[in-house]
Phi, psi and omega in degrees: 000063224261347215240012165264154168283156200315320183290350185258340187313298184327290182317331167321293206293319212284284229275344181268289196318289181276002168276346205285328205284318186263343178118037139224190194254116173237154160215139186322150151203177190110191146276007144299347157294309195292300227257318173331286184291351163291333185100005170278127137330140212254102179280323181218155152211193198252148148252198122213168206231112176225152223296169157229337180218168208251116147127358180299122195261120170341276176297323192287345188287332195276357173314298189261004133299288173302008173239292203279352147290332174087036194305148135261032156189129199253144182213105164303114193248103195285320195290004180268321177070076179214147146193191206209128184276275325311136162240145188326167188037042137098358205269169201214102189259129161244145185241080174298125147284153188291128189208137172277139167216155209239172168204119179341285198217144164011129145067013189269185217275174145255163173266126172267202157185126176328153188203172169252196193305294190317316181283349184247001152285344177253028194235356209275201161270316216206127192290352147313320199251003166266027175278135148229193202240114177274159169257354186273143203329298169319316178232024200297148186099319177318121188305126175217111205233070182298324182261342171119358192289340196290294207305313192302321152305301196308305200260052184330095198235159176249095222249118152304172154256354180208141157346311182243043165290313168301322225253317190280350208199057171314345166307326214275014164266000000 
């Protein structure tokens, strides 16, 4: 993970170490994985958290993550179980549960509900951006490539991962 700054490499560890610590699994996910193995420097990245034990509060893990990263601005998204770090030099951690999403109708918000790793990388756009990095202390860095993204950044190609990628999300054009 040579291409995060030192601060977001630190927000890495901080986010494996306590999820490993509240009962969940976390891992780098995204275009932050995708730009690693490209050799791009990283301005943000993603986590996401997904559960190992039942009844575990979301928020209090993004809590003691925005205090031992030292954020300086914490922001809660409840109906997402999302929230967003700003970290020193301008750097940007976002945070998640691993989550399914169903959406009404074309472009309305979704409705989420908890998931594991596998539903929540197949929720994404693109199988470049469905990679991820565990965080946990025992395996950090490990590459976890469910969908086909590592060949594709190889034979740099661009993939939907579903049908209604476009259609659920009209930004992702």
């Amino acid at each position: 993970m040579k291409f995060l700054s030192a601060t977001l490499f630190n927000a890495a560890r901080i986010c494996g170490s306590e999820a490993k610590k509240a009962g969940f699994n976390a891992y780098l996910v995204g275009g932050g994985v995708r730009d690693i193995i490209l050799g791009i420097k990283c301005g943000d990245i993603d986590v996401c958290f997904e559960p190992t034990t039942a009844g575990v509060s979301i928020k209090s893990l993004y809590d003691k993550i925005a205090k031992k990263t030292r954020a300086g601005s914490f922001k809660f998204h409840r109906e997402f179980l999302t929230a967003e770090l700003a970290l020193k030099g301008g750097y940007r951690l976002d945070l998640s549960i691993t989550r399914s999403e169903i959406y009404i109708r074309p472009g309305a918000l979704p409705v989420i509900k908890p998931s594991d790793l596998r539903h929540y990388v197949f929720r994404r756009d693109f199988t470049v951006n469905s990679l991820a990095l565990s965080l946990d202390p025992s395996k950090f860095g490990e590459l976890i490539d469910l969908c086909g993204g590592a060949d594709d950044l190889k034979s740099k190609k661009i993939r939907a991962l579903h049908v209604k990628s476009f259609k659920d999300d009209p930004t992702r054009i």
